[in-house]
C-alpha positions in Angstrom: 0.0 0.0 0.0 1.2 3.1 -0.8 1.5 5.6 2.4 1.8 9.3 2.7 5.3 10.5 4.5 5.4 9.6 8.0 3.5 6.1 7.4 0.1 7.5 8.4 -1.7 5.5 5.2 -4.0 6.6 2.5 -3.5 8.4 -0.8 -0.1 9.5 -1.8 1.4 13.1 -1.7 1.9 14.4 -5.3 -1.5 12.8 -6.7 -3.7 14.8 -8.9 -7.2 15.4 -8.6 -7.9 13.5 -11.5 -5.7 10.3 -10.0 -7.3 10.4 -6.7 -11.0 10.3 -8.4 -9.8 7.4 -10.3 -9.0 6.0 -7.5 -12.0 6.3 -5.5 -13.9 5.3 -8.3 -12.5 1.8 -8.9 -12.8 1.5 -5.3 -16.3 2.2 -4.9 -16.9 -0.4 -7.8 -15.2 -3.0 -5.7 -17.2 -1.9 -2.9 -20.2 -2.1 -5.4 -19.6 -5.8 -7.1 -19.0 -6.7 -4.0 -21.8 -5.6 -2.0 -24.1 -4.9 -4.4 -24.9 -0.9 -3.0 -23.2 2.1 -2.3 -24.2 2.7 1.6 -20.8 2.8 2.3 -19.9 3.1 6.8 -18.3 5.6 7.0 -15.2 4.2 8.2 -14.7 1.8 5.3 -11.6 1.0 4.0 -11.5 -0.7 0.7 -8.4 -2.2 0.0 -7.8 -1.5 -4.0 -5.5 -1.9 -7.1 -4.7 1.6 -8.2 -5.2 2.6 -11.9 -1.7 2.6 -13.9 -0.1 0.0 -12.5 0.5 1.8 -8.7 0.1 -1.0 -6.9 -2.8 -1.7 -4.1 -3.7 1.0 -1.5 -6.6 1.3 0.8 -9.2 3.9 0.2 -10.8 5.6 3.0 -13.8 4.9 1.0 -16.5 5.7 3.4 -15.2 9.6 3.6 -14.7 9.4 -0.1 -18.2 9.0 -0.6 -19.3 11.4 1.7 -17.5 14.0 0.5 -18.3 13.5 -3.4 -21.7 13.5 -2.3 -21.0 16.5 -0.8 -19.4 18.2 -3.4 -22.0 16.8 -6.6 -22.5 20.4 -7.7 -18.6 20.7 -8.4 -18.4 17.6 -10.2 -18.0 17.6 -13.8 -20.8 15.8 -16.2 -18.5 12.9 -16.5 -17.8 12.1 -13.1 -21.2 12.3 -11.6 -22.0 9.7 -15.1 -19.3 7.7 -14.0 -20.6 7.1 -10.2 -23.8 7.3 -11.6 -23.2 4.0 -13.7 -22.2 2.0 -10.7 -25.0 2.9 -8.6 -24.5 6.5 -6.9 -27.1 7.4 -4.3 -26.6 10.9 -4.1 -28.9 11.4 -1.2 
């Protein structure tokens, strides 16, 4: 798993906006195919591989969803398609 300086886990330092999302995204479809819903605890922690070969990292997936949730009107068309298509409750 990849950790942030000083071992304290979760995404790396230096990723872009449009990593982390990718990120959170395949994890929510593991979360997803595995569960078959998106009401995530908040203090899940999905364990996933990370897009472009970066290895496997856990993704603090229950914040992650709270916060997109949060922050729907910010997200662009394709994003909120993209959680839309694996089963998004926005509510």
């Amino acid at each position: 798993m990849a950790e942030r300086p000083g071992g304290s886990g979760g995404p790396r330092a230096g990723r872009s906006r449009g990593e982390a999302f990718a990120v959170g995204l395949a994890a929510v479809g593991v979360f997803f195919a595995r569960e078959g819903h998106l009401e995530v605890p908040r203090g899940c922690v999905e364990a996933v591989d990370v897009p472009g070969g970066g290895g496997v990292e856990g993704v603090r997936l229950g914040v992650w969803v709270i916060n997109t949730r949060a922050r729907r009107g910010k997200l662009t068309g394709e994003r909120v398609a993209a959680l839309d298509a694996v089963g998004m409750r926005w509510t």
